[in-house]
N, C-alpha and C positions, 0 to 999 in steps of 0.2 A: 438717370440723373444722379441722383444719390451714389452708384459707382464708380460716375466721372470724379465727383467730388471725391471723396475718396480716395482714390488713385490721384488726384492732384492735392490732396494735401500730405498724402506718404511723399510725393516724389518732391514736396516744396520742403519737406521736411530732411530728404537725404541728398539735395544739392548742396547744400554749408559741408555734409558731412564727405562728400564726393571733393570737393575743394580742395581739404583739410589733407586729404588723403593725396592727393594730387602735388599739392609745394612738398609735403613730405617727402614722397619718395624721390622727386627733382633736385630736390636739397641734395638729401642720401647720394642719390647717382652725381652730382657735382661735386660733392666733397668727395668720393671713392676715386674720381678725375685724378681731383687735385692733390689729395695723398698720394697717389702713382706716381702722376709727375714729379711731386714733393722726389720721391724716395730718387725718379732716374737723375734728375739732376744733380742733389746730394752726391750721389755716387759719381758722376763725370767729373766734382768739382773734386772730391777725396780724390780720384785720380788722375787728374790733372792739372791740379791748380790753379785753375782759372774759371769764372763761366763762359759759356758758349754765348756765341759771339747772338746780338741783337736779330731779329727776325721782324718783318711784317706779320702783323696779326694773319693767324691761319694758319701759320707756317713754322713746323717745326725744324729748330737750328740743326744744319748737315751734321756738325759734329755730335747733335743727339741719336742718328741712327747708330742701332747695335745695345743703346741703354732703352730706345720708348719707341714705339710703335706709333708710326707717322701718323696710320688711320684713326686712333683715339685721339692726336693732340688737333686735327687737322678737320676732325669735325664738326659739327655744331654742337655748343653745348646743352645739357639737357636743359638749362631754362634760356634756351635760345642765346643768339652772338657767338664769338671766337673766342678760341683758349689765344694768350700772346705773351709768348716769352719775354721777361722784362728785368733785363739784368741794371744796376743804377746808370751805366752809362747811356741809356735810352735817355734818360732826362723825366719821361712819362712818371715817375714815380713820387708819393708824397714824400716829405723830408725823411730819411733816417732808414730807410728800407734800401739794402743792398740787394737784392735779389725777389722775385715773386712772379708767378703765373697769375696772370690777369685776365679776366673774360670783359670782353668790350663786346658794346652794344646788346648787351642781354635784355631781354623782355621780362623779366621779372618787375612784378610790382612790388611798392613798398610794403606792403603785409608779407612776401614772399622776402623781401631781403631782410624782414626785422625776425622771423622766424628763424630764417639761417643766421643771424649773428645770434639769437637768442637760443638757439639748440644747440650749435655748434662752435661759440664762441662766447666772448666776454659778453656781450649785446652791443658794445660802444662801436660805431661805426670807425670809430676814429684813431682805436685801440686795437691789440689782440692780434690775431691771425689773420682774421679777414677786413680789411680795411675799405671802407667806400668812399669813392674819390671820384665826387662826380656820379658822373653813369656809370661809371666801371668799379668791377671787384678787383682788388686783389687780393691772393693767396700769398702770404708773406714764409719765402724761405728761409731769409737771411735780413 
């Protein structure tokens, strides 16, 4: 009896800390996403003058084959929903942002999204890099 107890209060002790560890690295591997992407687009728009034309979420724009590899934009992201190309003629985007990779329908909860603006950004959802608009992130290129 005494070693149940025991054992359930080590393990009531290291679930906060299992957590912690958990949005951390989801962060980490989302933001690593979204820097890559950051860089292929940058580079398609230096050499070509334009963005690649609008996509339905999931779907990486034809004209980004040769800069980013379909399988990483076209998977699930690590805190769950779709990476979605979102140039300003979408419409989908708050005022003033020409360009950004956006994950729609993510399962992340608010302790998980104030963590990532709060490690990885200003904290201001509404400011900075990562902007939340609604249910969706965006990753702000332009």
């Amino acid at each position: 009896m005494t070693v149940t107890m025991i054992v359930g209060l080590l393990a009531s002790l290291a679930v906060p800390g299992i957590e912690s560890v958990r949005i951390k690295s989801q962060n980490s591997a989302l933001l690593r996403d979204l820097r890559t992407f950051e860089g292929a687009f940058l580079l398609y728009i230096m050499e070509n003058g334009h963005w690649p034309s609008d996509q339905n979420r999931g779907v990486l724009p034809p004209e980004m084959m040769g800069y980013l590899s379909e399988h990483n934009f076209t998977r699930p992201t690590p805190i769950g929903g779709q990476y979605d190309w979102d140039p300003s003629s979408s419409g989908s985007l708050p005022g003033g942002i020409q360009a950004a990779v956006s994950v729609r329908d993510h399962r992340a909860n608010d302790k998980q999204i104030a963590a990532l603006l709060a490690n990885y950004d200003d904290g201001n959802p509404g400011t900075g890099r990562i902007r939340v608009n609604g249910s969706d992130l965006h990753f702000v290129i332009e």
